[in-house]
Backbone as JSON, one array per atom type, in Angstrom:
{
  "sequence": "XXXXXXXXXXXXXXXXXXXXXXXXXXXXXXXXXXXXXXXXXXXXXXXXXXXXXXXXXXXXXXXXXXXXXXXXXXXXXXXXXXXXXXXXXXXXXXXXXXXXXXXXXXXXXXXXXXXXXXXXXXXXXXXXXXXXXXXXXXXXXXXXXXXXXXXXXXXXXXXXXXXXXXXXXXXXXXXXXXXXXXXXXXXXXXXXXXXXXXXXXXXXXXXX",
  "N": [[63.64, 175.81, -203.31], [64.15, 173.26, -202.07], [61.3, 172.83, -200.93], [59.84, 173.14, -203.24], [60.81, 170.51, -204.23], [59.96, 168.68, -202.16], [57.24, 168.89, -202.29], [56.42, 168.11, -204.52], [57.1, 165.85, -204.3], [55.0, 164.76, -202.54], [53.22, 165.01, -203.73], [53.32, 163.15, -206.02], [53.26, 160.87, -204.02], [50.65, 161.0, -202.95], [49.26, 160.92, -204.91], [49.74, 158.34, -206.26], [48.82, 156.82, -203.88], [46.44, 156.87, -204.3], [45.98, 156.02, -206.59], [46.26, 153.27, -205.73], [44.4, 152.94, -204.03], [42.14, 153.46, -205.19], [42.46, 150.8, -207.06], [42.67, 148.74, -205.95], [40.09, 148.88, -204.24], [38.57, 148.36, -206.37], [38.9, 145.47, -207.07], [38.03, 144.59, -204.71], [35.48, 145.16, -204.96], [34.75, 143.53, -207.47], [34.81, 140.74, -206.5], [33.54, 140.72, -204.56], [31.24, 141.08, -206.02], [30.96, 138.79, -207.79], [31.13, 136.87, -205.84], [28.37, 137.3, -204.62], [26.9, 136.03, -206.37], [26.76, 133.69, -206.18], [25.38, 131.91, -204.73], [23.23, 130.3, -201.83], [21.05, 128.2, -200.38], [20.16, 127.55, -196.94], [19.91, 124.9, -194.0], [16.98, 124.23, -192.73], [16.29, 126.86, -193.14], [13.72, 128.85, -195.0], [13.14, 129.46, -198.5], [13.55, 131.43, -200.28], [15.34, 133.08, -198.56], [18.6, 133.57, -199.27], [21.9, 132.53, -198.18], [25.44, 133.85, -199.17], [28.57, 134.16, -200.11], [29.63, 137.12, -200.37], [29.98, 139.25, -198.62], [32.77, 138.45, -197.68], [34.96, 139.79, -198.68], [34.08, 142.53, -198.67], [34.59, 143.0, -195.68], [37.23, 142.51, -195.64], [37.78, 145.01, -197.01], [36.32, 146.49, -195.56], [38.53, 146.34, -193.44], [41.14, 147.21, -194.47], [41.07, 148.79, -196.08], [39.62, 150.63, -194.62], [36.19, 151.87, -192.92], [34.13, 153.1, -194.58], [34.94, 152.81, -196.77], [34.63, 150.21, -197.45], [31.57, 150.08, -197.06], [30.99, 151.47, -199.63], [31.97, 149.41, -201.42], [30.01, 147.58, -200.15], [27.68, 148.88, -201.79], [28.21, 149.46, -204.31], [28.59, 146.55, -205.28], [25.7, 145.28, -204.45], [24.28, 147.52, -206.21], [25.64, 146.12, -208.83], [23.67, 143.57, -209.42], [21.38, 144.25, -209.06], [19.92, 144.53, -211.83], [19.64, 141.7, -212.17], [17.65, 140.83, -210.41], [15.04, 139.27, -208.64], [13.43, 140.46, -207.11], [12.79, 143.31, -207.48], [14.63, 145.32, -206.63], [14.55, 145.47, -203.96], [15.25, 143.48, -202.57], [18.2, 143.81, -202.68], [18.45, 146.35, -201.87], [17.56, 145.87, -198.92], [20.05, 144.18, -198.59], [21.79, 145.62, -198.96], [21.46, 147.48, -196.92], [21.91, 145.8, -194.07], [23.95, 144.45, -194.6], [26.11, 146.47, -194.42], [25.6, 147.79, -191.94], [27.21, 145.7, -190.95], [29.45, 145.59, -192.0], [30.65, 148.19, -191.2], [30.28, 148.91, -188.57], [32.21, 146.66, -187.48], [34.62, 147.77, -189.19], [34.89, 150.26, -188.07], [35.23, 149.78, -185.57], [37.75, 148.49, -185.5], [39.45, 150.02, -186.63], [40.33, 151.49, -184.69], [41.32, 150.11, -182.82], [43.43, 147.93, -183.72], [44.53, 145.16, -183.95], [44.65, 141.56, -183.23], [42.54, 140.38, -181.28], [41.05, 142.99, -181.54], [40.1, 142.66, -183.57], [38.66, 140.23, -183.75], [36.82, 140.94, -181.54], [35.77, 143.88, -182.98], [34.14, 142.44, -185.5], [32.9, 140.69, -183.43], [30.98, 142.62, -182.81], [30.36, 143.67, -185.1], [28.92, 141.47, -186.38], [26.38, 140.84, -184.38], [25.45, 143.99, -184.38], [24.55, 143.46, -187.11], [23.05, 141.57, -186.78], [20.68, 142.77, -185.25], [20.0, 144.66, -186.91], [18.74, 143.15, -189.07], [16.92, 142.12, -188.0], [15.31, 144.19, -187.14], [14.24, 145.13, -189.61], [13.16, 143.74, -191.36], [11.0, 142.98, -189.63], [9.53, 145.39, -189.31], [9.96, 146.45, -191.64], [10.27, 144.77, -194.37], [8.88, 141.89, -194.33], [6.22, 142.8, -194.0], [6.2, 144.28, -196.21], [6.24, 142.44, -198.68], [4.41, 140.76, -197.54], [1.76, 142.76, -198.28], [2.65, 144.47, -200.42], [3.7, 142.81, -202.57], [2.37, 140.58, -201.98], [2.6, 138.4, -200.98], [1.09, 135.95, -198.59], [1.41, 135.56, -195.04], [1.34, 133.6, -194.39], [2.27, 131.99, -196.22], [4.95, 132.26, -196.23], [5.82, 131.14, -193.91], [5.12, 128.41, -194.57], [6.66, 127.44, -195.88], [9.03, 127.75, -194.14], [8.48, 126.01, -192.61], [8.47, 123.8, -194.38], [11.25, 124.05, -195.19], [12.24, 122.51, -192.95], [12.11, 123.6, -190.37], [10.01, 123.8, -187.82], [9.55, 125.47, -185.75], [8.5, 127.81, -186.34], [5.73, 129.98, -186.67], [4.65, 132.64, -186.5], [4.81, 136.63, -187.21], [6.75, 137.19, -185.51], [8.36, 134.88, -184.48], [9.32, 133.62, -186.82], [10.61, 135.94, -187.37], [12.29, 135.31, -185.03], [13.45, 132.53, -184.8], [14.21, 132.21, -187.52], [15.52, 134.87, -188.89], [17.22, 135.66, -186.95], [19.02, 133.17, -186.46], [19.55, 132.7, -188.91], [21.66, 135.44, -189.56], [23.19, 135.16, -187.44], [24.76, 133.27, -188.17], [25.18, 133.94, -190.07], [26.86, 135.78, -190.05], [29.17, 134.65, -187.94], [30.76, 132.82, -189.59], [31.22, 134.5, -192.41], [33.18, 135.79, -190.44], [34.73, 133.53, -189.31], [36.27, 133.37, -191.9], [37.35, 135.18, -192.67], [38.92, 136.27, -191.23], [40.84, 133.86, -191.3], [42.31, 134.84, -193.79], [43.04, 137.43, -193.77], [45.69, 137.89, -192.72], [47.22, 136.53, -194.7], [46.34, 137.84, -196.53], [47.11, 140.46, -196.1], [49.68, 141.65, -196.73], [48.99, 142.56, -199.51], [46.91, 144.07, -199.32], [47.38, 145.77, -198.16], [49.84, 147.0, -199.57]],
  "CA": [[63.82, 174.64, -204.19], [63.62, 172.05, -201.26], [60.43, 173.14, -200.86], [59.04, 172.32, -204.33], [60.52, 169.05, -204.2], [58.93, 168.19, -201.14], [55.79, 169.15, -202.5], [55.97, 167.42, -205.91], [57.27, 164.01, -203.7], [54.2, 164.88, -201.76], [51.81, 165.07, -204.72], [53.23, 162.1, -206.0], [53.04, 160.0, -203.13], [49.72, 161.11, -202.81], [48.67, 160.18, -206.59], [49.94, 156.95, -205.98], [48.03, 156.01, -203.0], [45.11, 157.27, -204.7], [45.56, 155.15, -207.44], [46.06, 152.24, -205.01], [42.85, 152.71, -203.28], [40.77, 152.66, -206.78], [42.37, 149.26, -207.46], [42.11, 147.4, -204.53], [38.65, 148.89, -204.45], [37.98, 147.68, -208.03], [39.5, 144.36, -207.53], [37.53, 143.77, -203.68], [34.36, 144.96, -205.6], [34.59, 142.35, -208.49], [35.41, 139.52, -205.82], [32.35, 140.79, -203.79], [30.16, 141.1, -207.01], [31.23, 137.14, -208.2], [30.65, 136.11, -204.74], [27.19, 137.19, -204.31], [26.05, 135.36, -207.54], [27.22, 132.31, -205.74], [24.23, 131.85, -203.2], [22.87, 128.92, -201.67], [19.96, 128.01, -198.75], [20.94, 126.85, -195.63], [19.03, 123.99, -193.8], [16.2, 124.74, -191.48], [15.88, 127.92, -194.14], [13.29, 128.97, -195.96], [14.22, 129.06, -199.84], [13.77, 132.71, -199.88], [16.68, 133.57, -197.77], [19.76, 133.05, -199.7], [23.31, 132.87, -197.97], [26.41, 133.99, -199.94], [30.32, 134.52, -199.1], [30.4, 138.88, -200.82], [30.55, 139.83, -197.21], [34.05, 138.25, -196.97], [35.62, 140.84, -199.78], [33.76, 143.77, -197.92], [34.71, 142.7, -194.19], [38.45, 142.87, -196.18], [37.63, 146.03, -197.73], [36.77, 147.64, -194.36], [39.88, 146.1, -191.96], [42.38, 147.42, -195.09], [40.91, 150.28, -196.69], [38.57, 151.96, -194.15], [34.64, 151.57, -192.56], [33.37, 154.06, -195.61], [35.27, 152.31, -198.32], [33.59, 148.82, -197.19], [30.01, 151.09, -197.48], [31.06, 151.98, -201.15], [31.81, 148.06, -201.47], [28.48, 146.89, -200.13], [26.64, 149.73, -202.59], [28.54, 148.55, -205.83], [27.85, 145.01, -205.47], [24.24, 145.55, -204.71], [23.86, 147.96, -207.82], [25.74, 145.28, -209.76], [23.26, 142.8, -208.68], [19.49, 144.62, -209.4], [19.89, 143.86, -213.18], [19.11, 140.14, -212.4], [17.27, 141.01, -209.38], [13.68, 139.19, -208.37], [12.74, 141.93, -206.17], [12.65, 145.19, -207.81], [15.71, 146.26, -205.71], [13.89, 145.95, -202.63], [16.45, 142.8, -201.74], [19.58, 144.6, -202.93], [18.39, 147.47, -200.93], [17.83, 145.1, -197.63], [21.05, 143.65, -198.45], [22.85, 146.92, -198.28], [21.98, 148.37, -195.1], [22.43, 144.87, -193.32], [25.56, 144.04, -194.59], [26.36, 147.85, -194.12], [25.76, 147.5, -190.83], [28.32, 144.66, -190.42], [31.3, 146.07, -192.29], [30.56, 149.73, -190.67], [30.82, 148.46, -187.06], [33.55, 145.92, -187.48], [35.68, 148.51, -189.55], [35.43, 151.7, -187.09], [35.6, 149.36, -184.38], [38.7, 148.37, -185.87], [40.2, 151.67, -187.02], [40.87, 152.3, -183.27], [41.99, 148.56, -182.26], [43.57, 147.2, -184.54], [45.33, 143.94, -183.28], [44.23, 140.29, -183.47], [41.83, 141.08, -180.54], [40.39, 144.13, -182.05], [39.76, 141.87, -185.19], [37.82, 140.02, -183.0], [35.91, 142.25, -180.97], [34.9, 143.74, -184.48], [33.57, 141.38, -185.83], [31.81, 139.79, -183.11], [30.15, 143.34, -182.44], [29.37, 143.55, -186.37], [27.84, 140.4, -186.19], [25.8, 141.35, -183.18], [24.47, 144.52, -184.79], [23.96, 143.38, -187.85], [21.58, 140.8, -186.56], [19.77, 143.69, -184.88], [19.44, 145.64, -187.98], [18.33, 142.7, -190.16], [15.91, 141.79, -187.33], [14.66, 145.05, -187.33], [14.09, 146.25, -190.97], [12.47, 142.52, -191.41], [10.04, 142.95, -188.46], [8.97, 146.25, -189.38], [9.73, 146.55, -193.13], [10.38, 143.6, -195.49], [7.98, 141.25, -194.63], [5.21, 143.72, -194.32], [6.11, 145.1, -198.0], [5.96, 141.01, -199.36], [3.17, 140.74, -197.51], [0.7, 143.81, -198.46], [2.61, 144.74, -201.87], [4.3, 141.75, -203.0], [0.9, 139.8, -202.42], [2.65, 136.68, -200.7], [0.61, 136.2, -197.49], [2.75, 135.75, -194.19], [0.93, 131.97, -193.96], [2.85, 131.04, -197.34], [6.17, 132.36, -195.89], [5.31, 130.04, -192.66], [4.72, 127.11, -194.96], [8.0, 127.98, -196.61], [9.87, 127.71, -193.09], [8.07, 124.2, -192.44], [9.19, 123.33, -195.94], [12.37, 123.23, -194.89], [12.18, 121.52, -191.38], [11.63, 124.42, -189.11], [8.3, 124.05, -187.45], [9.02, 127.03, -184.79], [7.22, 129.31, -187.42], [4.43, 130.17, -186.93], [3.76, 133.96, -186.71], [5.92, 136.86, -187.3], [7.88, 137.02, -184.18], [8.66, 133.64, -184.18], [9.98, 134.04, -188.05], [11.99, 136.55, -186.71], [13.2, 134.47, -183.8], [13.98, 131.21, -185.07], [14.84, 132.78, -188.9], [16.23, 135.69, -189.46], [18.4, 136.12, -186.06], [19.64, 132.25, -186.31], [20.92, 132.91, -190.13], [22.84, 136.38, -189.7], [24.7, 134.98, -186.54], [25.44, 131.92, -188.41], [26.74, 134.22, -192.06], [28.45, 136.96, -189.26], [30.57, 133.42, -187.69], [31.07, 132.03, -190.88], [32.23, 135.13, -192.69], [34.55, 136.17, -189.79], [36.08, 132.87, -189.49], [37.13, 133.28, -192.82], [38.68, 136.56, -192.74], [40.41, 135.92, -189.86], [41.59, 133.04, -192.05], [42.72, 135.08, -195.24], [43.06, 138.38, -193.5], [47.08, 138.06, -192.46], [47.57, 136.27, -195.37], [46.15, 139.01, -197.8], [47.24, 141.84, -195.58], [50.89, 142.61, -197.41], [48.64, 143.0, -200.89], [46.2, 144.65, -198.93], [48.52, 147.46, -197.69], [50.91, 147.53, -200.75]],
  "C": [[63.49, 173.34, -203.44], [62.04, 171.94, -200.88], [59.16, 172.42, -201.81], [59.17, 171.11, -204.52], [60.18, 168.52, -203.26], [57.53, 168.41, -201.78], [55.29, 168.04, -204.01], [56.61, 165.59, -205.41], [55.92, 163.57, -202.88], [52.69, 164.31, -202.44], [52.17, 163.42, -205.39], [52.84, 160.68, -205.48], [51.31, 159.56, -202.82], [48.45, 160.19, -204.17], [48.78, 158.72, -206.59], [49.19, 155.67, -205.06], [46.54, 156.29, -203.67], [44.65, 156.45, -205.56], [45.89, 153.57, -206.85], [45.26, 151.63, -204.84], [42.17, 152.58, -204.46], [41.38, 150.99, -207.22], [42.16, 148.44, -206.85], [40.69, 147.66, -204.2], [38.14, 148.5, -205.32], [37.94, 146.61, -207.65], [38.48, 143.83, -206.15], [35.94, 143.96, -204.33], [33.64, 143.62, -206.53], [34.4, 141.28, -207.6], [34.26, 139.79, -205.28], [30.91, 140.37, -205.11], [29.71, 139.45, -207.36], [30.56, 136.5, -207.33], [28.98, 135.8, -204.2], [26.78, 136.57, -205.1], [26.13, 133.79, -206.98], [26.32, 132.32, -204.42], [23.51, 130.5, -203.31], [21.76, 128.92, -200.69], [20.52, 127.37, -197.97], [19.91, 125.88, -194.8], [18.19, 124.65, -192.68], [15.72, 126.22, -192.24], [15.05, 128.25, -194.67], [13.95, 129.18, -197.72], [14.33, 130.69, -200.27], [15.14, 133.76, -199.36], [18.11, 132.67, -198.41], [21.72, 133.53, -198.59], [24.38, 133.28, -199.27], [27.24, 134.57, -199.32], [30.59, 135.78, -200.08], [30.97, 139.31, -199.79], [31.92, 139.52, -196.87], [34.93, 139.48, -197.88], [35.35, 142.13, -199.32], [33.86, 143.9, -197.16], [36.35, 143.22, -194.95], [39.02, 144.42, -196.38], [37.81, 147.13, -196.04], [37.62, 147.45, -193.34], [41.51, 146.53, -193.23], [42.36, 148.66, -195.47], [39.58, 151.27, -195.32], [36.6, 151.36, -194.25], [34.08, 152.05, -193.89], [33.79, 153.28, -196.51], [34.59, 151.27, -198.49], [32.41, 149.14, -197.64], [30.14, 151.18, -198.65], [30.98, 150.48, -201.64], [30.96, 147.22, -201.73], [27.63, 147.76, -201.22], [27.09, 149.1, -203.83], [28.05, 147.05, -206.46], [26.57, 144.64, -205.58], [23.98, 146.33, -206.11], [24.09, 147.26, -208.74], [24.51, 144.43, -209.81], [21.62, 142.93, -209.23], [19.6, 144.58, -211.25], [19.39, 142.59, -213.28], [18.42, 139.99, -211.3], [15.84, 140.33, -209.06], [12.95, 139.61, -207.69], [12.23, 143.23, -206.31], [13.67, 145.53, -207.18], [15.69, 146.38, -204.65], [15.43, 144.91, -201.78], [17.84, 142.93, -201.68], [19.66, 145.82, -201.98], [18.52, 146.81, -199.07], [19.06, 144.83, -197.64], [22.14, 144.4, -198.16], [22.85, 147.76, -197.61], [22.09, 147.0, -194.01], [23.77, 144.47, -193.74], [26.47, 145.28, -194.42], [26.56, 148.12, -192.72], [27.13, 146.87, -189.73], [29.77, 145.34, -190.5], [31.62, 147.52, -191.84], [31.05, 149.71, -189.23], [31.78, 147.64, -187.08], [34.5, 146.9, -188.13], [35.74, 149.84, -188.38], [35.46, 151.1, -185.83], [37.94, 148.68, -184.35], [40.07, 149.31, -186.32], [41.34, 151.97, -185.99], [41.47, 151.16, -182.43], [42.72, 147.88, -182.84], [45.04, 145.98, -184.08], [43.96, 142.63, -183.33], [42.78, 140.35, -182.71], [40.99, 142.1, -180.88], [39.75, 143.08, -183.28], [38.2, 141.13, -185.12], [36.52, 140.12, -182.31], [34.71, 142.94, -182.19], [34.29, 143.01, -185.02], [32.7, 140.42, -185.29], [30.75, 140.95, -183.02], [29.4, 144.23, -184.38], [28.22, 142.52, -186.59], [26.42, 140.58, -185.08], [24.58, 142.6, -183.98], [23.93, 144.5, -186.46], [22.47, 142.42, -187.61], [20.18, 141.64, -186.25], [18.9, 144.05, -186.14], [18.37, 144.74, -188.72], [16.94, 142.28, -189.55], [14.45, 142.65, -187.3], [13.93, 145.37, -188.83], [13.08, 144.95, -191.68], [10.72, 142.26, -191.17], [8.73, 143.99, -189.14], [8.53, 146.83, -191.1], [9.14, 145.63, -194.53], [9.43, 142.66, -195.37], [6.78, 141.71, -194.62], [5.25, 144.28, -195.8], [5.93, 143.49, -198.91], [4.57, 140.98, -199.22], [1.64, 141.63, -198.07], [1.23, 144.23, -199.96], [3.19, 143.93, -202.56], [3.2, 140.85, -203.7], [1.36, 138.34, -201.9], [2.23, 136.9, -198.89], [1.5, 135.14, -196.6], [2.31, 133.8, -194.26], [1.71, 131.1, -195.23], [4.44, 131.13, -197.0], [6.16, 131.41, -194.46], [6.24, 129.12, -193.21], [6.3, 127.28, -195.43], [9.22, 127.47, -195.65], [9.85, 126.52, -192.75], [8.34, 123.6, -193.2], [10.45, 122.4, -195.88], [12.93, 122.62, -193.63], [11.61, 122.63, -190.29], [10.13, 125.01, -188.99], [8.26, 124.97, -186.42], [8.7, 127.9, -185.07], [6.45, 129.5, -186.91], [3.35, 131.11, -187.02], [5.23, 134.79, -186.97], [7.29, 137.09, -186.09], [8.29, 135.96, -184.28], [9.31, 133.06, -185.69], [11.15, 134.75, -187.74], [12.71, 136.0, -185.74], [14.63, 133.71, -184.15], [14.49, 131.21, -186.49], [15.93, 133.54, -188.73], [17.6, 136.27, -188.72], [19.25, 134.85, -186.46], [20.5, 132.51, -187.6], [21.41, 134.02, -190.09], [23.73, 136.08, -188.43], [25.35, 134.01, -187.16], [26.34, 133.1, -189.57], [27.74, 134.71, -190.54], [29.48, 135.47, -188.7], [31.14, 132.87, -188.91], [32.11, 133.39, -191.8], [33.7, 135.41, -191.74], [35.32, 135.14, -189.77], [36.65, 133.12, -190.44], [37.87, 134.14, -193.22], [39.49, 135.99, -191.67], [41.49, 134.77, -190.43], [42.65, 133.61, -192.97], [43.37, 136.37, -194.6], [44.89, 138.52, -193.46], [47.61, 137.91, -193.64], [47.89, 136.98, -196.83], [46.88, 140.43, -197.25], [48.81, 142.84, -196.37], [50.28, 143.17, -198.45], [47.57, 143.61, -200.4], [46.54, 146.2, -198.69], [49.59, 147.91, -198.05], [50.6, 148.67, -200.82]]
}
C-alpha cells in the first residue's frame, strides 16, 4: 500500500513538473517571439543586419530550464518568424544555429557551475562562440548564397557598410572583421548584461 502511494505521489509530482516545463516554455517562447519583431540597426551597421533583445528570453530559458530547452526556444521563435520573413528562411535558419550556439554553450556551461561566476563564465564563453559560429557560417555560407543566389553582389553589401559610416569594408574578410564579429560581441554583452540583470529577479518564477 505504501508502495502505491509513493508511486501515485511520484506520478503526480512528475505530471506537475511536466506541466510546468510546457508553460514556462510557452510563456519564454511568446516573450522571445514578441522580442524578435522588435529589431533595430545599430550604428556603423549595415541595414541588413538587424539587432533584437529574443536572445534574452532564450539565455533565460537555458540558465532555468536546461541547454536543449533554450534549442527548442531558439527553433520556435525562428519558425514563428518565416511567415513574415524576407529571406525565404535562409535568415531564420542563420539565426537559429547562431543564437543556438549562444544559449547551448552558456546553458551546459552552466548546468555544471551554476553560481554568479558560472553565470558569467557562460555567457562570456557563449558570446565567444557564438561569434565564431556567426563568423563562420557568414564567411563560408550566407554571403556567398546573397551573393550567387540572392543576386546582390558583395560590392553592394560594401556600399551598404559605407552607408552607414564604416569605411573598413572593403572585401569579405574585412566584412567579416569589422561587421559581423564587432555586432555579435556587442548583442552577446548586451544580452548578458541583461540577464544577469533580470535573472535573480525572475529566478523564484523561473523555478516555481
Amino acid at each position: 500500500m505504501n508502495n502505491l502511494k509513493s508511486r501515485s505521489v511520484n506520478a503526480r509530482s512528475a505530471s506537475h513538473s511536466a506541466a510546468g516545463w510546457v508553460a514556462k516554455t510557452g510563456i519564454l517562447t511568446a516573450v522571445a517571439i514578441l522580442l524578435m519583431f522588435l529589431e533595430m540597426t545599430l550604428p556603423l551597421m549595415p541595414a541588413f543586419l538587424k539587432f533584437d533583445f529574443s536572445e534574452i528570453a532564450v539565455l533565460l530559458a537555458a540558465f532555468s530550464l536546461g541547454p536543449w530547452t533554450a534549442v527548442l526556444v531558439e527553433l520556435m521563435k525562428n519558425l514563428a518568424h518565416v511567415p513574415s520573413t524576407g529571406t525565404g528562411g535562409v535568415g531564420e535558419l542563420a539565426n537559429f544555429l547562431v543564437g543556438s550556439s549562444f544559449v547551448l554553450t552558456a546553458g551546459l556551461y552552466y548546468r555544471t557551475h551554476k553560481s554568479r561566476k558560472g553565470a558569467f563564465i557562460a555567457m562570456g564563453l557563449g558570446t565567444l562562440v557564438m561569434t565564431l559560429v556567426a563568423s563562420f557560417l557568414n564567411y563560408f555560407f550566407l554571403i556567398p548564397f546573397y551573393v550567387n543566389v540572392q543576386g546582390w553582389p558583395l560590392d553592394v553589401i560594401i556600399d551598404m557598410s559605407h552607408m552607414a559610416g564604416n569605411k573598413l569594408v572593403n572585401d569579405l574578410n574585412s566584412l567579416i572583421t569589422f561587421v559581423f564579429v564587432p555586432f555579435n560581441i556587442f548583442k552577446g554583452i548586451v544580452i548578458s548584461a541583461i540577464v544577469a540583470m533580470l535573472y535573480k529577479r525572475l529566478s523564484p518564477l523561473l523555478h516555481k
